[in-house]
C-alpha positions in Angstrom: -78.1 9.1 -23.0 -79.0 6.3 -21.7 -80.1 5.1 -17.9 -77.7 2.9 -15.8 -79.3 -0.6 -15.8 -78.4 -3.2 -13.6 -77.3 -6.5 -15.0 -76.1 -9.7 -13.0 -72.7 -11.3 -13.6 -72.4 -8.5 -16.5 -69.3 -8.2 -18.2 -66.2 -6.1 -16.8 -62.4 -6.3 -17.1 -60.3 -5.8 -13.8 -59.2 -2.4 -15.0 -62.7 -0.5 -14.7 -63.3 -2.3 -11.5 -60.1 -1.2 -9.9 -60.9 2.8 -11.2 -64.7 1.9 -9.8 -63.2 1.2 -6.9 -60.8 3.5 -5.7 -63.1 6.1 -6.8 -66.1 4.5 -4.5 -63.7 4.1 -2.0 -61.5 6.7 -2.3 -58.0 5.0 -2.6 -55.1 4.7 -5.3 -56.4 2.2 -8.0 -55.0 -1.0 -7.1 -54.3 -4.0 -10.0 -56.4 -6.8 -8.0 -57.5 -9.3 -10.5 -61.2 -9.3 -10.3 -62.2 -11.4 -13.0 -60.4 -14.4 -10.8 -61.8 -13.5 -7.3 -64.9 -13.3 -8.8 -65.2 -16.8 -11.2 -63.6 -18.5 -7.6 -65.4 -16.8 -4.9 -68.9 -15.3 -5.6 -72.1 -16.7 -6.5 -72.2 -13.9 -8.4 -71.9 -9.5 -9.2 -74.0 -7.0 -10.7 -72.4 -4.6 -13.1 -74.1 -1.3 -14.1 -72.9 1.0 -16.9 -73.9 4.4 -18.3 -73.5 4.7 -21.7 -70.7 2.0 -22.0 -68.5 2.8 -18.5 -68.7 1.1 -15.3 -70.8 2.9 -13.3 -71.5 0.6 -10.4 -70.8 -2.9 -9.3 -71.4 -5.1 -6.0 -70.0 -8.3 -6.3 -72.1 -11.2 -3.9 -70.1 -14.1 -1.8 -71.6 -17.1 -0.5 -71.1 -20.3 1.8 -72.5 -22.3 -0.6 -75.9 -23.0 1.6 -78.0 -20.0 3.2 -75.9 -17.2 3.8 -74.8 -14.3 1.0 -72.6 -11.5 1.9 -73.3 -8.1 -0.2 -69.2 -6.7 -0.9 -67.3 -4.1 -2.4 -70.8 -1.9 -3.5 -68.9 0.8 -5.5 -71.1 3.6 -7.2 -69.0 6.2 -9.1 -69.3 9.7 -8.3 -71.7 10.7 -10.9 -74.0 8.3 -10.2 -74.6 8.8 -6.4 -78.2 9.4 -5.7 -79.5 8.3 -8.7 -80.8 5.0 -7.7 -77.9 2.9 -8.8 -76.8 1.4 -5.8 -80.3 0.4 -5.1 -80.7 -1.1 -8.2 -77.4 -3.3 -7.3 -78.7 -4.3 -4.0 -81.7 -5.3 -4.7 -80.2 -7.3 -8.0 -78.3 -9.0 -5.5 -80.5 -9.7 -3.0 -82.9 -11.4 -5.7 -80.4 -13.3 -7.2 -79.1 -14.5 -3.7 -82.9 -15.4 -2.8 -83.5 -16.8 -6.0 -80.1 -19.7 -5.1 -81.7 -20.4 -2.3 -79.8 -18.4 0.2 -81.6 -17.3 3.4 -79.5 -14.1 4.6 -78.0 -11.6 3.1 -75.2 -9.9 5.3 -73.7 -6.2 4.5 -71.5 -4.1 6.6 -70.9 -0.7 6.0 -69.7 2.5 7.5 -71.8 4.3 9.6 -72.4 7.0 7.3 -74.4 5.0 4.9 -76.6 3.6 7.5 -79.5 5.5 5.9 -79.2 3.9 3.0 -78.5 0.3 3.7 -81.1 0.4 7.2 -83.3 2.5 4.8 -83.8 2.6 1.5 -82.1 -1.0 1.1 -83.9 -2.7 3.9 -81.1 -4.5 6.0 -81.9 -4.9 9.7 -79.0 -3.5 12.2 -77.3 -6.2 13.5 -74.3 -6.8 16.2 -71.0 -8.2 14.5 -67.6 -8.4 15.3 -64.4 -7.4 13.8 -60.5 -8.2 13.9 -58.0 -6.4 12.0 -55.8 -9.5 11.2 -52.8 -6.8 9.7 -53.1 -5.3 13.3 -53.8 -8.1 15.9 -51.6 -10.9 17.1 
């Protein structure tokens, strides 16, 4: 058996990452076409897979300039403290340096603070929020 290993803008098909997904985030798989969002939005993704299946995946937007934003960091099940969504972030965060951005932003729920404020690195910041499907 082999160890997950993190690769950047590795291969995936919109299937895996919809199963990744709702597993990570624990919802009904959606159909979202990822491939597309992907080749028109981000600067980039990391994939990781254990022995052949999609075990992790973070996918990195951009402004084109300075700022990166980490999204959708989905670790399945299995892998969970393993080191796997460390590996993504910090995949990303080199890639992101390495285009020149200056920032990388995350936000996350408050129960993975110790990961992201920890073992990640990210400094807590203030943000703000609108629910667009709720608010007028």
């Amino acid at each position: 058996m082999s160890e997950p290993v993190p690769m950047w803008r590795g291969p995936f098909d919109n299937a895996e990452v919809n199963a990744l997904h709702a597993e990570a985030f624990h919802h009904d798989p959606f159909e979202d076409d990822w491939v597309a969002l992907t080749q028109a939005h981000s600067m980039g993704w990391v994939t990781a897979r254990h022995d052949g299946r999609l075990v992790g995946f973070a996918n990195v937007i951009w402004d084109g300039l300075v700022h990166a934003w980490l999204q959708d960091v989905s670790v399945a099940e299995s892998e969970r403290r393993t080191g796997v969504g460390l590996a993504l972030v910090v995949v990303a965060r080199d890639q992101a340096k390495h285009a020149g951005c200056e920032w990388l932003h995350v936000d996350f729920d408050e129960d993975l603070a110790p990961f992201y404020l920890g073992a990640a690195g990210f400094t807590r910041t203030a943000a703000g929020l609108i629910n667009l499907s709720e608010s007028d």
